[in-house]
C-alpha positions as CSV (number, residue, x, y, z in Angstrom):
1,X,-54.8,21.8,8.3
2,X,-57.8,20.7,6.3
3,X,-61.1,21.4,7.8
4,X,-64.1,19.3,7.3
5,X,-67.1,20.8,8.8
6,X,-70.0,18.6,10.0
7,X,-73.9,19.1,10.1
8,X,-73.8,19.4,14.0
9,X,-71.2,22.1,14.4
10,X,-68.2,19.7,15.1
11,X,-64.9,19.9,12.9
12,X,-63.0,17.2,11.5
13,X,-59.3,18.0,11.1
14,X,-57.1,16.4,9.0
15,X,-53.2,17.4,8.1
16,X,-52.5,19.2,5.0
17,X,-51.3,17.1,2.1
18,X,-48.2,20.1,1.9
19,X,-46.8,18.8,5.1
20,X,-47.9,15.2,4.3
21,X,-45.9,15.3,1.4
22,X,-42.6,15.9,4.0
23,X,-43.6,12.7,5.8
24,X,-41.0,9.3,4.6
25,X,-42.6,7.5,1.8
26,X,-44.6,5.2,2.9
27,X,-46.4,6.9,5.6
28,X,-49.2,8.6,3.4
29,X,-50.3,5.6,2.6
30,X,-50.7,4.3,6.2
31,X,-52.4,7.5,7.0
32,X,-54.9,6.8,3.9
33,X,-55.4,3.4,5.1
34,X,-55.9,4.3,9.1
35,X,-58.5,7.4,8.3
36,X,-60.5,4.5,6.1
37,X,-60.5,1.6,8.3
38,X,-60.7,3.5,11.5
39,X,-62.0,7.3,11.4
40,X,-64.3,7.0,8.6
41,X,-67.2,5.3,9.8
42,X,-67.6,7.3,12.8
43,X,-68.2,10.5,10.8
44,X,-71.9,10.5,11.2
45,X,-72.6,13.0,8.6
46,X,-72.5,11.5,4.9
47,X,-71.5,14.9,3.5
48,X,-68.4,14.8,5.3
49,X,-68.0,11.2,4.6
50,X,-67.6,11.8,1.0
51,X,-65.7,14.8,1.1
52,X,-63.0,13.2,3.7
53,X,-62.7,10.2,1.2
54,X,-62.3,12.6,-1.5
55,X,-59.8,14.1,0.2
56,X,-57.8,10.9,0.9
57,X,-58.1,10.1,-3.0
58,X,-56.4,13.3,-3.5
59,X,-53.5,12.7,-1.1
60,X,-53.3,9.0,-3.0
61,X,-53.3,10.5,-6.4
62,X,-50.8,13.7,-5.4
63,X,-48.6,12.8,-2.8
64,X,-48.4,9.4,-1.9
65,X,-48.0,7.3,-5.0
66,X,-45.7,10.3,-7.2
67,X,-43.6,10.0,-4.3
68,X,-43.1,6.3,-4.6
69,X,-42.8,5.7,-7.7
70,X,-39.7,9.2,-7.9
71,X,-37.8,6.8,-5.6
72,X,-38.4,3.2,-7.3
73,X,-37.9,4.9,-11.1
74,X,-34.5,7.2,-9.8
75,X,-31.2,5.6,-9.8
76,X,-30.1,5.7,-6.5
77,X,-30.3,2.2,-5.6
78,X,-29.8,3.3,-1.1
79,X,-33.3,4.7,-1.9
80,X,-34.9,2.3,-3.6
81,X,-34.0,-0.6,-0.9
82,X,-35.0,1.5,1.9
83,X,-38.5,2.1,-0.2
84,X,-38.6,-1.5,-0.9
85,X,-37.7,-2.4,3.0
86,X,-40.7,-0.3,3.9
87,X,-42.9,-1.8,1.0
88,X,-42.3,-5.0,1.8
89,X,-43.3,-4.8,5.3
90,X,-46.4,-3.0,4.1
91,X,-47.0,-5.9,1.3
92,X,-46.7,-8.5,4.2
93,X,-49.3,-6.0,6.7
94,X,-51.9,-5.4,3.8
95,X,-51.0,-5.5,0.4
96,X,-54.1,-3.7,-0.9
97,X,-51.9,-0.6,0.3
98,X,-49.1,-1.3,-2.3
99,X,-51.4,-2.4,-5.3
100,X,-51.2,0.7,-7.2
101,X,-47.4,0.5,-7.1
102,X,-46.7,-3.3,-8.5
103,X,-45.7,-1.8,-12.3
104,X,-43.2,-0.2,-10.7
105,X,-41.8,-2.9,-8.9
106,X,-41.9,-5.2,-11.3
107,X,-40.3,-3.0,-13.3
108,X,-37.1,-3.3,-10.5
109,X,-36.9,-6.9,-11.5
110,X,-34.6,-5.5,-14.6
111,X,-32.2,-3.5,-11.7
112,X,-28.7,-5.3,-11.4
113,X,-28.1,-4.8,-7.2
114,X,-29.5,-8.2,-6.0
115,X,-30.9,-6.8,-3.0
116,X,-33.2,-4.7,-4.7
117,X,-33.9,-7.7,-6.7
118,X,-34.8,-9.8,-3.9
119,X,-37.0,-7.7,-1.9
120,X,-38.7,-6.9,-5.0
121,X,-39.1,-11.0,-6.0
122,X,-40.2,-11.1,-2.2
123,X,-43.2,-8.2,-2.4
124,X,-44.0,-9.7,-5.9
125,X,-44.4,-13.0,-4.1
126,X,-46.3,-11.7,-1.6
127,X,-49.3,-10.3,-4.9
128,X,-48.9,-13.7,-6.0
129,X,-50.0,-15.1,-2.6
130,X,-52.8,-12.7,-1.9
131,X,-54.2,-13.5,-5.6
132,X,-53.9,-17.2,-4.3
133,X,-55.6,-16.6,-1.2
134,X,-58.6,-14.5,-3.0
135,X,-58.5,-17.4,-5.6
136,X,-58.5,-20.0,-3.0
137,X,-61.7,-18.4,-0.8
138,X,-63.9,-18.3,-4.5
139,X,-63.5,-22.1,-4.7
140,X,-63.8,-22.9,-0.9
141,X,-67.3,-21.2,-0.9
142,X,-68.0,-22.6,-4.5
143,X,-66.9,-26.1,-2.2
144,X,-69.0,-25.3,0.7
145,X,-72.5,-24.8,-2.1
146,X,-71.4,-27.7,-3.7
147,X,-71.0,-30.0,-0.4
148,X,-74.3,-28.8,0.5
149,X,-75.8,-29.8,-2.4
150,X,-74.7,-33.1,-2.4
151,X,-75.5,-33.7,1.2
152,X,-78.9,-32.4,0.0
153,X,-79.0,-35.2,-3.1
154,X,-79.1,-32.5,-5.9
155,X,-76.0,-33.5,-7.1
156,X,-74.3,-36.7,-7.7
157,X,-71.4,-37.8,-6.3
158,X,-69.3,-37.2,-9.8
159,X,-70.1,-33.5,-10.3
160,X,-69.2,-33.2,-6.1
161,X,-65.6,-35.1,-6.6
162,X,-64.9,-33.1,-10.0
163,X,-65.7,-30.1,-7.4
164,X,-63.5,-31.5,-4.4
165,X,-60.8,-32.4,-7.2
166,X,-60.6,-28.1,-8.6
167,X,-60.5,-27.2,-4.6
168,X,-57.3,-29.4,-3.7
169,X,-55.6,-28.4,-6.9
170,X,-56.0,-24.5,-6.1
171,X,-54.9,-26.0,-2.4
172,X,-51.2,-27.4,-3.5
């Protein structure tokens, strides 16, 4: 166990990254994801704060992503597709979690076993559309200031439809 002691007395436990690194692939990053979404904020004490994200850094750097990318660079092609299967339905849950793996995966593209090929296509797919999205919320507020501006009468009605036009395009 890893002990974080806090200001008040109270202890913040958190598994080892030895018996993390016996968990299936994909779970360390889950567990990363949980503590920082979930358990993070309610550690009052900054100290601890920063030391627990630390920590989960560490786990990222040592354990979570070496093991990854072992499976998707070996050659057995069982473990790769059960990695991928697992990917993928972390991709599709939040892909920020997979980011620091795409080289690897597109690096499956070259692989021969169609499978692999297609769940690999399909998590690829999935950065495209979550680069689309980001892409798409930029112009929709850039559309929202510009809609109010023309509303407003500080911009004609050419610069607003040369606006509108940029937004439906990114839409499609």
């Amino acid at each position: 166990m890893k002990l974080f002691y806090k200001k008040d007395g109270g202890v913040i436990q958190l598994i080892d990254k030895e018996k993390i690194n016996e968990w299936p692939i994909e779970l360390p990053l889950i567990f990363i994801e949980y503590i920082r979404n979930n358990q993070l904020k309610s550690y009052t004490d900054t100290k601890v704060q920063k030391e627990v994200e630390q920590y989960l850094d560490e786990i990222l750097k040592d354990v979570a992503i070496p093991r990854l990318i072992e499976v998707l660079e070996g050659n057995k092609d069982d473990e790769i597709l059960n990695a991928l299967i697992r990917i993928e339905e972390l991709a599709n849950k939040k892909i920020e979690l997979v980011k620091p793996i795409k080289p690897y995966i597109e690096n499956l593209l070259k692989k021969d076993n169609k499978d692999i090929l297609k769940l690999s296509k399909n998590i690829l797919g999935s950065f495209t559309k979550a680069e689309n999205r980001k892409k798409l919320a930029e112009k929709r507020k850039i559309m929202q200031l510009k809609e109010r501006e023309f509303l407003e009468g500080k911009i004609n009605g050419e610069e607003y439809a040369k606006a509108r036009k940029e937004y439906l395009i990114l839409k499609e």
